[in-house]
Structures are given as structure tokens and as C-alpha cells.
C-alpha positions in Angstrom: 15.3 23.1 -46.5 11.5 23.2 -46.0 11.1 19.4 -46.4 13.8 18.8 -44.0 12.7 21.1 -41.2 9.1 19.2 -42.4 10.5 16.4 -41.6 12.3 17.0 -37.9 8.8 18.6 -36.7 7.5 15.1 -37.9 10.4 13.3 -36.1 10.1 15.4 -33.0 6.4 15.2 -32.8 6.7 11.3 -33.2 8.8 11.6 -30.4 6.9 13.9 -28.1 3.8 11.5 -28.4 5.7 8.0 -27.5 6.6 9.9 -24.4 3.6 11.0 -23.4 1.6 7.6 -24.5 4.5 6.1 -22.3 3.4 8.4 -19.3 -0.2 7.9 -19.7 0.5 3.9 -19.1 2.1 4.9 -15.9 -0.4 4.6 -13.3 -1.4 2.3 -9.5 0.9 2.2 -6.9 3.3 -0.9 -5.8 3.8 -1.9 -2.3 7.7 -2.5 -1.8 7.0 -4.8 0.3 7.0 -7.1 -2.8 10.6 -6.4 -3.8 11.9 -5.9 -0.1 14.7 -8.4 -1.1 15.7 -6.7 -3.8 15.6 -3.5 -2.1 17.7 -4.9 0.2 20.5 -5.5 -2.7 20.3 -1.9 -5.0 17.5 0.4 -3.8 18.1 2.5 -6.9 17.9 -0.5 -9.5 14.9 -2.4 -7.7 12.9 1.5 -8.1 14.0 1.8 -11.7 12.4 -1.8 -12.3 9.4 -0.5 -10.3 8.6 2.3 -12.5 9.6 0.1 -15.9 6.8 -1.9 -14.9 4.7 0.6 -15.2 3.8 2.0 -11.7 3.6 5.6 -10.9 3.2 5.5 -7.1 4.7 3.8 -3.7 4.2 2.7 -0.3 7.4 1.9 1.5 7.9 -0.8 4.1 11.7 -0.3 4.8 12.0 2.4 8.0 14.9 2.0 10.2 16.7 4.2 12.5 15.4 7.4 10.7 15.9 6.4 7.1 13.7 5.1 3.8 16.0 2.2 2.8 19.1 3.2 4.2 18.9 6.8 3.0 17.9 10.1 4.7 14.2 10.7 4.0 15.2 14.1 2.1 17.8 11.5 -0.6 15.0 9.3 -0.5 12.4 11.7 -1.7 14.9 12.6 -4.2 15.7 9.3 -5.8 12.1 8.8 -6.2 11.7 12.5 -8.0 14.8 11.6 -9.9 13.2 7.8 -11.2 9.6 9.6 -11.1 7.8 7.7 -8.5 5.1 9.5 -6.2 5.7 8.7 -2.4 2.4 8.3 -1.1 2.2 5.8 1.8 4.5 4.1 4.1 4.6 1.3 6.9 6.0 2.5 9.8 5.5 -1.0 11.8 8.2 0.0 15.1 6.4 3.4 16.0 5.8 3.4 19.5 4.5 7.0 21.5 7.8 7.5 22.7 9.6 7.8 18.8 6.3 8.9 17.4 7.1 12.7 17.2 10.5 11.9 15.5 9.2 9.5 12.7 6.1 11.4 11.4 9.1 14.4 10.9 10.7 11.6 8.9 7.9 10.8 6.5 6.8 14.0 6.5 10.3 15.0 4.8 10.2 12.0 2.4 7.1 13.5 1.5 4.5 11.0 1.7 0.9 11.9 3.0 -0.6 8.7 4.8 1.5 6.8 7.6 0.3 3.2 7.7 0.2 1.1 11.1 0.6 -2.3 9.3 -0.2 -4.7 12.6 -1.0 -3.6 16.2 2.2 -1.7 17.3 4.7 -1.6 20.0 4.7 -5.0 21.1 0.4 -6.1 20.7 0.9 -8.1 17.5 1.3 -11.7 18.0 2.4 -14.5 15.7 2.4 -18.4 15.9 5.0 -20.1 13.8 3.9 -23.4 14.0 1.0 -22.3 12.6 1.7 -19.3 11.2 -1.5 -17.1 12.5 -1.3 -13.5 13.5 -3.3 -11.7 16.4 -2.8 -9.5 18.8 -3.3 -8.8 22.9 -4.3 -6.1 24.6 -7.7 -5.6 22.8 -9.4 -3.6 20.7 -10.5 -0.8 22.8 -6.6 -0.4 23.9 -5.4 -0.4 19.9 -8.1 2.1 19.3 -7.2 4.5 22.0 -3.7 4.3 20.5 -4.1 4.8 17.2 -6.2 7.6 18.2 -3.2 9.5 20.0 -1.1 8.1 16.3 -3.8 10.1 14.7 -3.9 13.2 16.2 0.0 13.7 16.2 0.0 12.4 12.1 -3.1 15.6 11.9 -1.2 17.9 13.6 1.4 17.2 11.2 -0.4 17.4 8.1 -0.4 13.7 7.9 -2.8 11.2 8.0 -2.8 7.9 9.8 -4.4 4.4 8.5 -4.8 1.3 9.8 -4.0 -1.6 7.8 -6.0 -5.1 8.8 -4.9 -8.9 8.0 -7.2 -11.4 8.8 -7.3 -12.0 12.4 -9.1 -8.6 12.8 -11.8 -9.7 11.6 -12.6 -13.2 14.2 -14.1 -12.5 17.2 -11.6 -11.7 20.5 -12.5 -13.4 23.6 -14.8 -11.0 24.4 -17.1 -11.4 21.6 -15.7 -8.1 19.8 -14.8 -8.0 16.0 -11.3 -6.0 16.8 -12.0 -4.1 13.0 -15.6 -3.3 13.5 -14.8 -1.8 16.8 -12.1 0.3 15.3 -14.6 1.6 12.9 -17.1 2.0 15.0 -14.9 3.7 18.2 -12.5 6.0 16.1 -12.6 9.4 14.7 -12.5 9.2 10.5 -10.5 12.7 10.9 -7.8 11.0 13.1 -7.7 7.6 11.8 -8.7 5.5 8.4 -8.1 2.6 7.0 -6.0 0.6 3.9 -7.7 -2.5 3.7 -6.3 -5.6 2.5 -8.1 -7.4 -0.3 -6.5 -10.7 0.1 -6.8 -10.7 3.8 -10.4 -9.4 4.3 -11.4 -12.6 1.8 -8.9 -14.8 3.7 -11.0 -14.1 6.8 -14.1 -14.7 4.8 -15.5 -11.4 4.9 -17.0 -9.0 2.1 -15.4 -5.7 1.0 -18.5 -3.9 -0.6 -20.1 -5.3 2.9 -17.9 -3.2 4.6 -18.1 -0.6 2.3 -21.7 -0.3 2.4 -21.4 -0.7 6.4 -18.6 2.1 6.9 -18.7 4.3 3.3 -15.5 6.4 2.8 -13.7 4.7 5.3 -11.4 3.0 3.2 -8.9 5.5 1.6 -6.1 3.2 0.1 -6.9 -0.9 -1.0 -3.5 -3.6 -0.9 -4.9 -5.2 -4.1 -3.4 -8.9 -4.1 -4.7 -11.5 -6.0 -5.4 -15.3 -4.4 -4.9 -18.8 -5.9 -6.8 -21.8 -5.6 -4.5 -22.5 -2.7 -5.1 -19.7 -0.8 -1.8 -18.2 -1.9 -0.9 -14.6 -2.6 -0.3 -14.7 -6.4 -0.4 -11.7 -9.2 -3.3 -10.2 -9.9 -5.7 -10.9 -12.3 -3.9 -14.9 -11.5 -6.0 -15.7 -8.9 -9.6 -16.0 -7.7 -10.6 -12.8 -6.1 -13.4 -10.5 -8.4 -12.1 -7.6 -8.3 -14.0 -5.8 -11.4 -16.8 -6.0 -8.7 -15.0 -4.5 -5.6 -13.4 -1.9 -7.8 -17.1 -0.8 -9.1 -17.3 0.1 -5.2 -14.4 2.4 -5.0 -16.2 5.5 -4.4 -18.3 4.4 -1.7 -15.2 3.0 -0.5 -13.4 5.9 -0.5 -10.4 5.0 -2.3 -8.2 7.4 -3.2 -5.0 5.5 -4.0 -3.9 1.7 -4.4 -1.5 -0.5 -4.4 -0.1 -3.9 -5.7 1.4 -6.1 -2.9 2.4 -10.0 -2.9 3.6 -10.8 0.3 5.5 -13.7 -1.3 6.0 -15.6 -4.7 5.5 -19.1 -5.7 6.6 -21.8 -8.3 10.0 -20.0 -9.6 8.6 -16.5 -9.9 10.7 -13.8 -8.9 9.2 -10.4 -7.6 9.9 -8.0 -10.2 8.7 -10.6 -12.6 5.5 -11.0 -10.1 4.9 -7.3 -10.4 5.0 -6.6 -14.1 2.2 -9.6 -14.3 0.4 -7.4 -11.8 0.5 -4.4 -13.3 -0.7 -6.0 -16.5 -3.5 -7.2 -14.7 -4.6 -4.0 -12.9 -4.8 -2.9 -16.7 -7.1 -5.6 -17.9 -9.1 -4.8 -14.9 -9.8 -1.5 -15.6 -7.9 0.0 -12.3 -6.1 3.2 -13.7 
């Protein structure tokens, strides 16, 4: 009797210790902006993949007419509870002043804590096709007093709101103005911060730690994306970007959270095959 009941503590202890080395390799967030497609198809399935892979947190991209996904931001924080993922940031690309009040209610319920202006909203982001570049009109001083207004309605809300750049932020407007150093420079850090791209500050040929070192703490969450020889988005620790020496920078950055994004795949690979590479190589990294 004694060597059996020897034997389940054994069995049970194994047990208890594969599960908790399994939750310790949980860790880095995923943009779903990577799997949209499939999020589009089984919303349930594509976030059971997600935290397979090994992720731990999220940042959605998929807000429409008051729901995550196509469910109620109260389901949606419960799925995610349910399949153990950690809301923590989502795009919310169609605010405008008018709906502004309504939607921070909306990701306040999901429960995530930063809500992300991916471009210039309601209507100031521009896009050529032919070329496919990205800008925006109104100027910087006219973003910044909006995203100042976003701010103070995501503080009063026990939110707060960042700014997420691409690449054409940081080229000089017509009137001699970097658009991202002027949002740096002309906005309140307790109203507005940023989640800066890694692929698209080196896509504009600028330095992170530059930035870093210029603005310290300003930077709360990094889209870590990797960049082939191309110039393509690929998974990380594929391409060319170094980011053992950006992530020794994190602190004067001010990161607090990350998360893996490819905007698109290449050559045959699928997305949830794209971000199981990732993940692997946020590992080898040293990200945790």
C-alpha cells in the first residue's frame, strides 16, 4: 500500500511539474494581426493555436461595430480567460471623437489596458497602391492635438492610449517636420505613448536605441518583426534586424510588453506556422 501511494505522489508530482515547466515556456505577446485570416474562419481554434505556440499575451486588430471578433467584449474577455491568453492591447483603427466614448467602454470590458491608434485616424491616413506608401494629411500638429483629446478620454477611463508609427512618420512633411519627433516632443507622456514598430522604424532608416536614448520611457510596448534581405516582414530571428542589441535597451525604452507581428507571409508559409518560428526565435533571443 505504501509503495503504491509512493508511487502516485511520484506520478502526480511528475505531473504537476510538466505543467508548470509548460507554463513557464508561455511568455511574449502575438499581434493578431498575423492570423487575421484565420481569425476570420474560427476565432476560437486560431486562439487555441496562438497559445500552443507558446504565447501568453495579445493585441487585437479585429474591432467592429462594438465587438472583438465578432463577439461582445465581455465573451471575448472570456474565451481568452477560458484558452489562457492575457488581453493587453488592441488596435482600434475606426475611432473617431464622435464613437470615442463608446469604444474605450468596449475595451475597457474586454479588459485590455492600452488602446493603440495604429495609423492617423478618422480619415488622415493615406495610402498609394501603385506604390504602396503610407502617409497621412493634416499634419502633425493636428494628429497630436487629437490624440491628445484620445488620451485624456482613454486616462479618464483607466486606459491608456499609444501611438503606433510605420515608416512614413519618420520622413520629413512638407514643412520640414519629422511627424514622430513632433509627437514626442508636443504630447503629454501621461495622455499619450507609443508602441513602436521595429520593422518599420529600420524600414525608414532610423535607430531605435537613438530614439530611446532621445525620448527614454517613451516606448511602452515594441511590434517585434523580423526583416529579410528583401526588405520583407519574415519570422523573427529569420531576418536581418539585431535585436539582442535593441532588446539590451528595453528599460530605457520603457517596455513593458511586446509583441510578435508579420504583416504578411512569404514563399508557402502559412501564419500559424510563421508564428511558432517566431516564438522560437523570441526564445533564442533572450526576450521572455
Amino acid at each position: 500500500m505504501k509503495k503504491t501511494v509512493r508511487i502516485l505522489s511520484i506520478i502526480a508530482l511528475f505531473i504537476a511539474n510538466s505543467f508548470i515547466g509548460g507554463a513557464q515556456e508561455k511568455f511574449g505577446g502575438l499581434a493578431l494581426y498575423t492570423v487575421r485570416d484565420d481569425m476570420g474562419k474560427d476565432v476560437k481554434a486560431t486562439l487555441r493555436a496562438v497559445a500552443d505556440a507558446g504565447y501568453k499575451n495579445i493585441e487585437a486588430a479585429g474591432y467592429a461595430e462594438g465587438k472583438f471578433y465578432n463577439l461582445s467584449p465581455a465573451d471575448f474577455k472570456e474565451l481568452l480567460n477560458e484558452i489562457g491568453l492575457t488581453p493587453i492591447s488592441t488596435h482600434q483603427g475606426s475611432v473617431t471623437l464622435e464613437n470615442a466614448d463608446g469604444m474605450i467602454a468596449d475595451v475597457k470590458a474586454a479588459g485590455f489596458e492600452y488602446f493603440v491608434i495604429p495609423v492617423p485616424p478618422m480619415g488622415l491616413f493615406t495610402y498609394n497602391q501603385e506604390d504602396r506608401s503610407m502617409g497621412m494629411t493634416g499634419g502633425a500638429s493636428n494628429l497630436a492635438e487629437i490624440l491628445t483629446n484620445l488620451g485624456k478620454k482613454c486616462s479618464e477611463a483607466g486606459l491608456k492610449l499609444l501611438y503606433h508609427n510605420h515608416d512614413f512618420e519618420f520622413v520629413k512633411d512638407k514643412d520640414g517636420i519629422v511627424p514622430i519627433d513632433y509627437l514626442l516632443e508636443n504630447t503629454d507622456p501621461k495622455y499619450l505613448n507609443f508602441q513602436m514598430d521595429l520593422f518599420w522604424v529600420t524600414k525608414a532608416g532610423a535607430d531605435p536605441i537613438a530614439y530611446f536614448k532621445k525620448y527614454p520611457g517613451r516606448f511602452i510596448i515594441w511590434h517585434v518583426k523580423d526583416m529579410d534581405e528583401q526588405g520583407r516582414f519574415s519570422p523573427v530571428g529569420n531576418g536581418t534586424i539585431d535585436f539582442e542589441r535593441i532588446l539590451a535597451e528595453k528599460e530605457l525604452s520603457g517596455m513593458k510588453y511586446y509583441m510578435v507581428e508579420q504583416d504578411m507571409t512569404f514563399d508557402g508559409l502559412k501564419p500559424l506556422e510563421a508564428i511558432r518560428i517566431s516564438h522560437e526565435g523570441i526564445k533564442k533571443i533572450g526576450f521572455n
